[in-house]
C-alpha positions in Angstrom: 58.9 -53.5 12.9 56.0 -51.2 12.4 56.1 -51.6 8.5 56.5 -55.9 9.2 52.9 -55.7 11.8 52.0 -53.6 9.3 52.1 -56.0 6.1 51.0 -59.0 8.3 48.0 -57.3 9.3 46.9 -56.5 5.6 47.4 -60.1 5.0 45.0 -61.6 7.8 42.6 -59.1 6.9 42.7 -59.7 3.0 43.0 -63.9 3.3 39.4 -63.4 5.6 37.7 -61.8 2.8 39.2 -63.8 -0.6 38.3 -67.0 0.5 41.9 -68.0 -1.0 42.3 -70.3 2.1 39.9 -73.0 -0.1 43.7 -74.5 -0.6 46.0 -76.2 1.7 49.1 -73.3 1.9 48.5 -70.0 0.2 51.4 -68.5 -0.8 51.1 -64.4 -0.6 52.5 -63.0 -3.4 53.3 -59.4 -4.1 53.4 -56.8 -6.9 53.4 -52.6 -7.0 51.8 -53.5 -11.0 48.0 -52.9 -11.1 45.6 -55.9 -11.5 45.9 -56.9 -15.2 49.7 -56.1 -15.6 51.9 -59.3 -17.2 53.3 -59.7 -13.9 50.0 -60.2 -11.9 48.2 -61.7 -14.6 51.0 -64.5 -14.6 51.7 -65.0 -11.1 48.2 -65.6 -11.0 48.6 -68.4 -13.8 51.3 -70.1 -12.2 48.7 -69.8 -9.2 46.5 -72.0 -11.0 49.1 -74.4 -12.1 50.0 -75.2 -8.9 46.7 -75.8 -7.7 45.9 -78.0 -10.3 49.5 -80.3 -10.3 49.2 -80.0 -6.3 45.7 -81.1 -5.9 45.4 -78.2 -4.2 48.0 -77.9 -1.9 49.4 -75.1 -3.0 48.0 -72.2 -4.6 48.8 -68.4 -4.9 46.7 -64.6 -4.0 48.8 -61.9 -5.2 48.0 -58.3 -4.2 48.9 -56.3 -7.0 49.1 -52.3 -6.9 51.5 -52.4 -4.0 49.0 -53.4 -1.5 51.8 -54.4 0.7 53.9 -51.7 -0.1 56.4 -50.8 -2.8 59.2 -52.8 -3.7 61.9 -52.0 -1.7 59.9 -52.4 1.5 58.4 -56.0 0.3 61.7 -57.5 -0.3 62.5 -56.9 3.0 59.1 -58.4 4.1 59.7 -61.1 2.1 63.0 -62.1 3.4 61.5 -61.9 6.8 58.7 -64.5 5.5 55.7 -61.8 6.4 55.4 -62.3 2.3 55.8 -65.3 0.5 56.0 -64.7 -3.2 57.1 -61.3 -5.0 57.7 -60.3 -8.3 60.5 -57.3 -7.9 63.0 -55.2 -10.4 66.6 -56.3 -10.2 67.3 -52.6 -10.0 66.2 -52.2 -6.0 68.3 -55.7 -5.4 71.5 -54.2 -7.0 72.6 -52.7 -3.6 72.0 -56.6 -2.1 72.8 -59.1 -4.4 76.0 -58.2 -6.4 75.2 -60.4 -9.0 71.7 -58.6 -10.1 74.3 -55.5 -10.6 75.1 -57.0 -14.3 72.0 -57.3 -16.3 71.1 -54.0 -14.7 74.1 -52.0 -16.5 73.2 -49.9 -19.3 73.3 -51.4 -22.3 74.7 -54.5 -21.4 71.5 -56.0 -23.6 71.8 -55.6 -27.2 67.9 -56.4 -27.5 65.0 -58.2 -25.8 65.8 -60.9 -27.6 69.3 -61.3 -26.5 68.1 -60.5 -22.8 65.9 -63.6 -23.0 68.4 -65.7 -24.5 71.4 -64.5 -21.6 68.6 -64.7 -18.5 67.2 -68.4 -19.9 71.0 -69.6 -19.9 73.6 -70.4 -17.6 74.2 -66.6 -16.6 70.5 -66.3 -15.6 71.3 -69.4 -13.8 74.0 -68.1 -12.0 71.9 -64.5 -10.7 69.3 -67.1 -9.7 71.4 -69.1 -7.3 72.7 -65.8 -5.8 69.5 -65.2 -4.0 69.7 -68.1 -1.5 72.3 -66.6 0.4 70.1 -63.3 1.4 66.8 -65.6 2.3 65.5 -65.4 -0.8 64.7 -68.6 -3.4 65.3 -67.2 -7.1 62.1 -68.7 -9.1 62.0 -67.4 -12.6 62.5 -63.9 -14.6 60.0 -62.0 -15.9 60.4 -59.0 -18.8 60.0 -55.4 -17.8 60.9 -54.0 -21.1 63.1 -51.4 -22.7 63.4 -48.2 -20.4 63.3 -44.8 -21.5 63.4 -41.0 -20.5 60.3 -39.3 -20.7 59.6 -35.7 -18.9 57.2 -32.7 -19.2 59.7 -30.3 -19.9 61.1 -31.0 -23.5 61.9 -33.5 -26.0 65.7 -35.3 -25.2 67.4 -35.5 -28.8 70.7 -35.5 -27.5 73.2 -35.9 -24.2 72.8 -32.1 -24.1 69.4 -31.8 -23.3 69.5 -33.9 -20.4 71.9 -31.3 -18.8 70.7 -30.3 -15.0 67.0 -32.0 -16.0 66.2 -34.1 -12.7 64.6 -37.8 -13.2 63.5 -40.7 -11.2 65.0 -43.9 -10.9 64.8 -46.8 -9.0 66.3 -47.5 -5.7 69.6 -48.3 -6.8 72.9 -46.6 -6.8 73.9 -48.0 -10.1 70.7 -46.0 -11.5 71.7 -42.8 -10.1 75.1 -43.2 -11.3 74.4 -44.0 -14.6 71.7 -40.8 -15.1 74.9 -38.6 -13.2 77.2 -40.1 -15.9 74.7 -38.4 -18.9 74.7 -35.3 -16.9 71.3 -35.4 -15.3 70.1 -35.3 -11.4 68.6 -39.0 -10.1 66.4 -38.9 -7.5 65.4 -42.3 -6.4 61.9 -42.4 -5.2 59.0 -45.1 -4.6 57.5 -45.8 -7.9 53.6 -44.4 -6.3 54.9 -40.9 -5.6 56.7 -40.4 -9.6 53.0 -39.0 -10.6 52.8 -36.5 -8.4 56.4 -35.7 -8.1 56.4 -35.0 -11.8 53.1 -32.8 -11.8 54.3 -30.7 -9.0 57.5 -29.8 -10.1 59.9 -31.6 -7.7 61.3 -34.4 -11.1 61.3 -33.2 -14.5 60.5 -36.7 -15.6 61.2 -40.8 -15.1 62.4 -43.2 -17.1 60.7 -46.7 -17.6 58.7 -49.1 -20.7 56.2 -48.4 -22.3 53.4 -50.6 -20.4 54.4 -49.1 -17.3 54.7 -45.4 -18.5 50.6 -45.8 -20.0 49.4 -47.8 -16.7 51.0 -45.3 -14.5 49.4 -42.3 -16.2 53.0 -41.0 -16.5 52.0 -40.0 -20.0 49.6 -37.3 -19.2 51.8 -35.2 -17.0 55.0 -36.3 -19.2 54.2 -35.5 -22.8 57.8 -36.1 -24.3 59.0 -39.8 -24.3 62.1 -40.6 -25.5 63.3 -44.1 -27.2 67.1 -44.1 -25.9 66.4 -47.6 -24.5 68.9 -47.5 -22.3 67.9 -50.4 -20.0 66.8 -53.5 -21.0 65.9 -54.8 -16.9 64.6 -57.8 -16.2 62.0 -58.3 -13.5 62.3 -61.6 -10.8 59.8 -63.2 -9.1 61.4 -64.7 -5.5 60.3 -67.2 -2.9 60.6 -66.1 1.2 63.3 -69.1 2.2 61.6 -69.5 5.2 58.5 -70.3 3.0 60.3 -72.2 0.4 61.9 -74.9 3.7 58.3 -75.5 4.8 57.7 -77.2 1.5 58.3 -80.9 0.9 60.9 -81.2 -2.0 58.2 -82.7 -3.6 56.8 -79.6 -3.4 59.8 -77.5 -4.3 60.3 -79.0 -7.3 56.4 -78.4 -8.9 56.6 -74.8 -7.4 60.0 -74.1 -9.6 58.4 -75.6 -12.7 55.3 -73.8 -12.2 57.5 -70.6 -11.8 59.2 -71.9 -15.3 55.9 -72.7 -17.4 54.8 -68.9 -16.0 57.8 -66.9 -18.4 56.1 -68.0 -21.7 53.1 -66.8 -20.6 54.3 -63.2 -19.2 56.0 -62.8 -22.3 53.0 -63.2 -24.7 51.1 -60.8 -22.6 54.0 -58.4 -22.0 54.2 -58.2 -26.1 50.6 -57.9 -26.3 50.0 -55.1 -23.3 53.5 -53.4 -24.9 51.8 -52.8 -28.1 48.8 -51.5 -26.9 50.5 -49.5 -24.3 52.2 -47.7 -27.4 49.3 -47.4 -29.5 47.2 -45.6 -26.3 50.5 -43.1 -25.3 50.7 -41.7 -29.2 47.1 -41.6 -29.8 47.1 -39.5 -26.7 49.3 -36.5 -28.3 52.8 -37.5 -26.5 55.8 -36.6 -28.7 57.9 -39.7 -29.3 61.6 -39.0 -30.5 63.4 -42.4 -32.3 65.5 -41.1 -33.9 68.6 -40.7 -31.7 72.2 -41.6 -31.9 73.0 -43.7 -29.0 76.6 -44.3 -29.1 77.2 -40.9 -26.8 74.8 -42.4 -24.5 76.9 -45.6 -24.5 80.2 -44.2 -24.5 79.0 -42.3 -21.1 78.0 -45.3 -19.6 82.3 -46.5 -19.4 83.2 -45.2 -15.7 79.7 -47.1 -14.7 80.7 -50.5 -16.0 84.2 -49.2 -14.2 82.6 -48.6 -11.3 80.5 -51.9 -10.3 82.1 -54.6 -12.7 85.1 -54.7 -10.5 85.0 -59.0 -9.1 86.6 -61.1 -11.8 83.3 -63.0 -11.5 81.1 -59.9 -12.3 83.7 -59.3 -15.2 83.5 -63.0 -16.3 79.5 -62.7 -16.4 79.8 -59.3 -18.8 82.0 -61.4 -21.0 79.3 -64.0 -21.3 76.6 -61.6 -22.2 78.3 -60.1 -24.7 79.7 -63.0 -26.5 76.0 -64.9 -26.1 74.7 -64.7 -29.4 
């Protein structure tokens, strides 16, 4: 309850000094990603298209940079209705929402290309719809890249030289699991602490895209950055149900198209920021290893998908990934 008085507090205080109240109903939105990241920069866009196609009704303030506090603590705010809007990994959702489990598996992606075309489709769909049943209103999915290893300690050319190394992940048992499963030590932390956790000693390293590695300033304590790509996440922005029922349908309705016409415009700036992410972290000295053969990787990841594709439903949505062309 401390951590709910907490985020309501920081709300009241920030809506008295950003004027955002100029509309009728400000949705608070929330994101750990620093101002200027894809995420904010298009929540704030669909922000603007719903003040413009509500005539004001409706319009959004996102505090970026975990101003609310990291993800796992602001889906909980969120399904209490303290927050309103927030753009979150699937990963911290996989221990909640069953469905979120399967576009989190290793692998399961065969590219960005074919993530977009499975979370645009009737399997996205699907992962969508699960959310109502935990408070939540599933909006719209947003790209967080191609994850990778990076540590300070050496370059990771094969399955070997992960052995004993200890990493971040996410929140999520699925994560830990699947780092255990190439013979490395998980330990899930807040995304804030992994700079400080890696300079110190306490994690050898994180894994994450490229964007968010260069934002973070991961890169300067973590000078070896390996291309494994071994997740290809997707990112969601929800809706608070309790703030979703206080709309008119009306109102619904512009809010989910809004949510919509915001994926085209994430993506453009997620290729945009990805490049330039890149070109900063190897003009900064980090040693990049590509070449790698990832079928070991793969083949490890077997008593994972063993592990949480166990439902004939979460079986039936692998099959329809992997045959979606």
């Amino acid at each position: 309850m401390k951590l709910k008085t907490l985020t309501a507090a920081l709300l009241a205080s920030a809506a008295l000094t950003t004027g955002a109240f100029a509309c009728e109903t400000t949705l608070r939105s929330s994101d750990t990603h620093p101002e200027g990241y894809p995420t904010v920069v298009a929540v704030q866009k669909m922000g603007e298209m719903l003040e413009e196609r509500t005539d004001g009704r409706l319009c959004i303030e996102v505090f970026h940079s975990a101003q609310l506090g990291e993800e796992k603590d602001t889906i909980e705010q969120t399904q209490f209705g303290v927050i309103d809007m927030n753009r979150v990994s699937l990963g911290p959702f996989n221990n909640i929402i069953e469905e979120t489990q399967v576009p989190s598996l290793p692998y399961i992606f065969r590219s960005v290309e074919h993530m977009h075309k499975v979370m645009d489709g009737p399997v996205g769909q699907q992962i969508l719809d699960a959310f109502a049943d935990h408070d939540l209103i599933g909006l719209a999915f947003y790209d967080g890249g191609s994850r990778s290893f990076y540590n300070s300690e050496k370059p990771i050319k094969s399955m070997e030289d992960l052995a004993g190394m200890k990493f971040r992940v996410m929140q999520s048992d699925m994560f830990v699991d699947m780092v255990a499963a190439l013979g490395a030590n998980a330990t899930p932390m807040p995304y804030g602490e992994v700079y400080s956790s890696i300079q110190t000693g306490v994690i050898d390293g994180a894994e994450n895209n490229w964007p968010s590695y260069e934002s973070s300033g991961h890169f300067e304590v973590a000078k070896y950055y390996t291309l494994d790509q071994h997740l290809i996440v997707p990112e969601v922005l929800v809706m608070s149900k309790m703030a979703w029922d206080k709309l008119s349908p009306e109102d619904q309705e512009i809010v989910k198209q809004a949510a919509k016409d915001s994926v085209p415009v994430m993506r453009d700036l997620w290729e945009q920021r990805e490049k330039a992410s890149e070109e900063k972290v190897r003009a900064s000295g980090v040693e990049i290893v590509t070449d790698i053969d990832k079928t070991p990787f793969i083949e490890a990841m077997k008593p994972v998908y063993q592990k949480y594709v166990t439902s004939d439903k979460l079986k039936k949505m692998v099959e329809d990934i992997q045959a979606t062309e």
